[in-house]
N, C-alpha and C positions, 0 to 999 in steps of 0.2 A: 139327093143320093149321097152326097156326103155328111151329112148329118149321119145318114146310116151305118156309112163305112166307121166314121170315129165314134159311135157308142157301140158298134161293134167289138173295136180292138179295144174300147175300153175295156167293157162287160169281160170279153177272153182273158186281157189282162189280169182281173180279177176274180178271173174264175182257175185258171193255170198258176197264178204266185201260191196259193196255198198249197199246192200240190209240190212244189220245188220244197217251198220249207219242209213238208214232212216227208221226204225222202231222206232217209238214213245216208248222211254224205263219210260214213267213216271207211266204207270199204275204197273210197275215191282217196280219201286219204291217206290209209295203209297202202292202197298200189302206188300212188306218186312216191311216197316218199320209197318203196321196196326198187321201184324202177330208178330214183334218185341215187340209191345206195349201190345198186348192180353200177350204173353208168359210172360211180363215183369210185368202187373200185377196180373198174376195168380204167380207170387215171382218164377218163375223158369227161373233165370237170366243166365243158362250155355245154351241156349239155346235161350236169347232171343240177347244175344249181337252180335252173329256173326247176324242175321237179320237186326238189324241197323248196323253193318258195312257194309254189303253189300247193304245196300240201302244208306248208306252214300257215298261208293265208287262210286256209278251209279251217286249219283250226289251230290259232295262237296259242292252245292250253299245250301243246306237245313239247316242255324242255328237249326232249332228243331231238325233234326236227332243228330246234333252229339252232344246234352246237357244231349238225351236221350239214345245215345249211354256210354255219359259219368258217368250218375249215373246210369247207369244199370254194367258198370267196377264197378262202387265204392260199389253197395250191392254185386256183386259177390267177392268183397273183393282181386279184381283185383286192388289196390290203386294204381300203378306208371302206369299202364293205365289210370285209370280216370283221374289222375290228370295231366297227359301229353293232354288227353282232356279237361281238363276247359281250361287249359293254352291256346290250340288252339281256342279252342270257346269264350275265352274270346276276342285273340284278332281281328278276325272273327265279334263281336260284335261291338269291338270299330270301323271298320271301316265302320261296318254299322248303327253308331249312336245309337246300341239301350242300351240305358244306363241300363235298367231293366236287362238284359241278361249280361253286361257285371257285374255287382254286382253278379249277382248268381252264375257265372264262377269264380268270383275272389273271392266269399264266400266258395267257395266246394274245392280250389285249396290251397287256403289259409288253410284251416281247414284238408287236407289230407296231408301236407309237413310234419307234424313231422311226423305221422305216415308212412313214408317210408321207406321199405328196403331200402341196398345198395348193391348194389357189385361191384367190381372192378375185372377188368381182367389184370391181368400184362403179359406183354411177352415184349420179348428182340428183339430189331431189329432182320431182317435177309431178306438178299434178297429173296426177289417175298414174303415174307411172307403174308398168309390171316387167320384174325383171326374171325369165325364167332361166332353169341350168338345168340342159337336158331334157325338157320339159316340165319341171319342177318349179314351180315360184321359187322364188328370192326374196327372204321377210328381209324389210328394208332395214329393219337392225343388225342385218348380217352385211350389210354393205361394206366393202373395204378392210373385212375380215378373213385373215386365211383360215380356210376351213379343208379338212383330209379329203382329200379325191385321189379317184381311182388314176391310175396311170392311163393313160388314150387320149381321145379326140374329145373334147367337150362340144355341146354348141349350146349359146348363149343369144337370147332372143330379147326384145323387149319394144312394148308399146306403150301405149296413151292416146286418150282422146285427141281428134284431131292433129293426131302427129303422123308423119308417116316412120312404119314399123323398120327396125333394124335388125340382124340377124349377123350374127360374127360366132370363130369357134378358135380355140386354143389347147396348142397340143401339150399335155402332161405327159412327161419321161419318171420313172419309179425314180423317188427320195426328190420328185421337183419342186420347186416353190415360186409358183406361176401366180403373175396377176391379169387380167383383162379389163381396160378400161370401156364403157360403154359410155356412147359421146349422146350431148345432147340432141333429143329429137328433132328433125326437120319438120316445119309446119306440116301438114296435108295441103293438097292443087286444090283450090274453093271451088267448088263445085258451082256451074253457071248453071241457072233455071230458064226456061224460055220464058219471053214477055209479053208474047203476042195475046191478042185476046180475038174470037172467031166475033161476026158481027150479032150472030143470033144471041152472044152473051151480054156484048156490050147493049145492043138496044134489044132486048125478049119483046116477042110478040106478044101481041092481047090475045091470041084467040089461040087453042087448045087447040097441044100440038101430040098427034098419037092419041087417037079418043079412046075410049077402054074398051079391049077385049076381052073376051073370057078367054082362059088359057087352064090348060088342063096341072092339076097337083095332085099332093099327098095330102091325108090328113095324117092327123097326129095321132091317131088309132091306126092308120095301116104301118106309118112308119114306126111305132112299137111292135105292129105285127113280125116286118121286116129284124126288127133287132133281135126279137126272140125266138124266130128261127135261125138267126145267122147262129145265136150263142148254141142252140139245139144242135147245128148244124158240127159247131168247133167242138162239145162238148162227146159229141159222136167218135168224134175224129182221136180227141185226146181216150175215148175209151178204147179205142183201136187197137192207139200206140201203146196203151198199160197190156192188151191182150197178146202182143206182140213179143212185147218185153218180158212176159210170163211164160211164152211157150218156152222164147231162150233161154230163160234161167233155168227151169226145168229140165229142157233137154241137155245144158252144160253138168249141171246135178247128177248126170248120169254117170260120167267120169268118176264120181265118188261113193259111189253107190253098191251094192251087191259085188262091192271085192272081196276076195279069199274066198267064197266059198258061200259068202251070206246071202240072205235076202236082199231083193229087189230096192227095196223100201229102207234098208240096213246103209247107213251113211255114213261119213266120217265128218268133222265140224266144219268143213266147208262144204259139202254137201250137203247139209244141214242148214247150213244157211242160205244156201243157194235156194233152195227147196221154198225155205219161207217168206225168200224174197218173192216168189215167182207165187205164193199166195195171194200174199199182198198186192202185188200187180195183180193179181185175177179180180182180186175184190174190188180194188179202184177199177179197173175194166168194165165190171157188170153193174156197177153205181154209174158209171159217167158215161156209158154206149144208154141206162134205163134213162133217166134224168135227161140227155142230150135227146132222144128220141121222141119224149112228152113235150120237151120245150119245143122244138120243131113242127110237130102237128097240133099244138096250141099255137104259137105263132103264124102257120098258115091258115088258123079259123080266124083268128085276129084278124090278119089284113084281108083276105078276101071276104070279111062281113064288115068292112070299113065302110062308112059313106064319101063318096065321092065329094074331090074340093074344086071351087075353080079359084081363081087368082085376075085382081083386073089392076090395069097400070095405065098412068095420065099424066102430062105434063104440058102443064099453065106457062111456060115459059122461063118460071121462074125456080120451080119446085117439082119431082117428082111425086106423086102419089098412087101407093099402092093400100089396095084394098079386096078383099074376096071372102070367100066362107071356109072353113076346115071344120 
């Protein structure tokens, strides 16, 4: 049964990724960053930066996210954030020609360097050693080098094989130039194993111990049956959720629709696109409820026209042995 459950979620796995990639992810991006920019100027910047970061991650090609992602670090007084972003958006700018943008980058990045914490993390080689900051590795060429950090609470982690792990934090004050030393690991406690040995191990009997029963299984025809209803079964399910997501779009669309005076069907460009999202979901709906339904009632002729298996199990004293039919 578990064989069945993990080709299961593999099979779903691979049947749902392709569907995430061709969703059109720009309207996810234009709301974060528009709700980015509302929070950023109503001045409540601990709130509005993870918004443009997230809309920066979805899509790295947007110079205005990350200028806006970067002075929205610089008033939350996030300083070796922003200015690790102008640096990036400056040069982001020069290779897209726009001279305006790269000035503004190199004006915010320039004017934020003195104002920078420091801190330095030192630690001493040691095999398999990993040093994190924040959760972040520590390349070990940066060891013992002040590097810009944010003003706050750091915390500083670090393991290796057979050592036991350490965990310390250090507080940065704005314009500080902070070091933390990380001490050499303590072994790990050796782990005892027990030594006993049972008698049946040390002296095994001659004579055959558990004679073989038959024992009821699966073959390898039902349990593909089983897998290709499960998929039928998930593939139903995701045609559901696209039928779902098509009413909503549609019935949102309606907001923009037959205003002033027009037709029903008469939209404006977000109702327009409202509308064609809510196709598109109809169409992935009616492909993956047909497909998911075929796979399902093939998958139940599958397994119940399977031949039954049994399974039989024996041990000599010395060795298990298993044997049966599928």
């Amino acid at each position: 049964m578990r064989q069945i459950v993990w080709s299961s979620l593999f099979v779903t796995a691979m049947l749902v990724a392709p569907i995430a990639r061709a969703q059109d992810s720009s309207a996810t991006v234009e709301a974060l960053f528009n709700e980015g920019k509302r929070l950023k100027d109503q001045g409540n910047f601990s709130e509005a930066c993870p918004k443009f970061l997230a809309s920066y991650n979805l899509d790295p090609k947007r110079l205005g996210t990350l200028l806006n992602l970067a002075d929205c670090y610089e008033k939350n007084n996030q300083l070796a954030s922003a200015w690790a972003r102008f640096i990036e958006a400056r040069t982001a700018a020069q290779r897209a020609n726009q001279e305006e943008r790269v000035k503004y980058a190199s004006d915010h990045a320039a004017a934020l360097e003195p104002k920078l914490s420091k801190l330095a993390v030192n630690a001493k080689a040691q095999p398999g050693l990993v040093v994190t900051l924040d959760g972040v590795t520590v390349d070990p060429g940066a060891y013992g080098v002040s590097l810009a950090s944010d003003a706050g609470v750091h915390k500083i982690a670090a393991r290796a094989p057979d050592k036991q792990p350490w965990t310390g934090e250090v507080k940065v004050g704005s314009g500080d130039k902070k070091s933390i030393d990380v001490p050499t690991l303590e072994d790990a406690p050796a782990q005892t194993t027990s030594t006993s040995t049972s008698n049946s191990i040390a002296s095994p009997r001659s004579d055959t111990v558990g004679a073989a029963k038959p024992g009821g299984g699966m073959s390898g025809r039902a349990i593909t049956g089983l897998v290709l209803a499960s998929v039928g079964v998930v593939g139903v399910g995701v045609g559901v959720v696209f039928g779902v997501t098509a009413l909503g779009k549609k019935s949102d669309s309606a907001a923009f629709c037959g205003l002033n005076g027009r037709g029903p069907n008469d939209c404006t460009t977000p109702g327009v696109a409202l509308r064609s999202d809510a196709m598109s979901a109809g169409t992935m709906s009616t492909v993956f409820i047909a497909a998911g339904g075929v796979a399902t009632v093939a998958g139940l002729v599958v397994f119940f026209t399977a031949p039954k298996s049994t399974v039989t199990v024996g041990f000599d004293g010395r060795q298990v042995n298993v044997g049966g039919t599928f």
